[in-house]
C-alpha positions, 0 to 999 in steps of 0.5 A, spaced: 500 500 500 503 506 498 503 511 504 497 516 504 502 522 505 505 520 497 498 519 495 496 527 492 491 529 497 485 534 497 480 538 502 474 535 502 467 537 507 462 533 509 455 535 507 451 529 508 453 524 513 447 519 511 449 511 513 456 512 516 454 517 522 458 514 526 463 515 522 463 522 519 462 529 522 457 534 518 461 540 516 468 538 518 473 538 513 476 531 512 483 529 507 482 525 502 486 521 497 486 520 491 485 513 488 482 512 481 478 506 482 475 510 488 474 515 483 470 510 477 466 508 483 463 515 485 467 513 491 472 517 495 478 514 499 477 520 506 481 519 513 475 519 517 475 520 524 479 513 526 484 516 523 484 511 518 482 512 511 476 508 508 471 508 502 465 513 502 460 516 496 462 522 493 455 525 494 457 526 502 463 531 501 465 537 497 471 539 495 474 545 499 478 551 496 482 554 501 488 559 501 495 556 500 498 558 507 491 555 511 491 549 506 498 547 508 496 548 516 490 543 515 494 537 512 499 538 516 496 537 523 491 531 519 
């Protein structure tokens, strides 16, 4: 498996939580990595809240445009 740190990664916020309410907060800005399988299945691969990265429906997130310095400062402490 390759290191997620070696994988492109982006900032994504939950809109829905619908099915996995344990496992996801609304709102919260989560790090998701990118896998093309994952992609062609409308799925994303995201760190959730076990730290841990897991397959999700595209649907329940949106992409997060933030500035440079603040995008760095989010995947650092992720």
């Amino acid at each position: 498996m390759v290191r997620s740190s070696a994988r492109k990664r982006q900032l994504v916020v939950c809109v829905k939580r619908e099915g996995y309410e344990v496992a996801l907060e609304l709102r919260k800005i989560y790090v998701s990595i990118a896998d093309k399988d994952a992609s062609a299945h409308r799925m994303l691969r995201v760190i959730d809240e076990s730290g841990e990265d897991y397959l999700y429906p595209e649907k329940l997130f949106r992409a997060v445009d933030l500035p440079t310095p603040v995008r760095r400062a989010v995947l650092t402490a992720a």
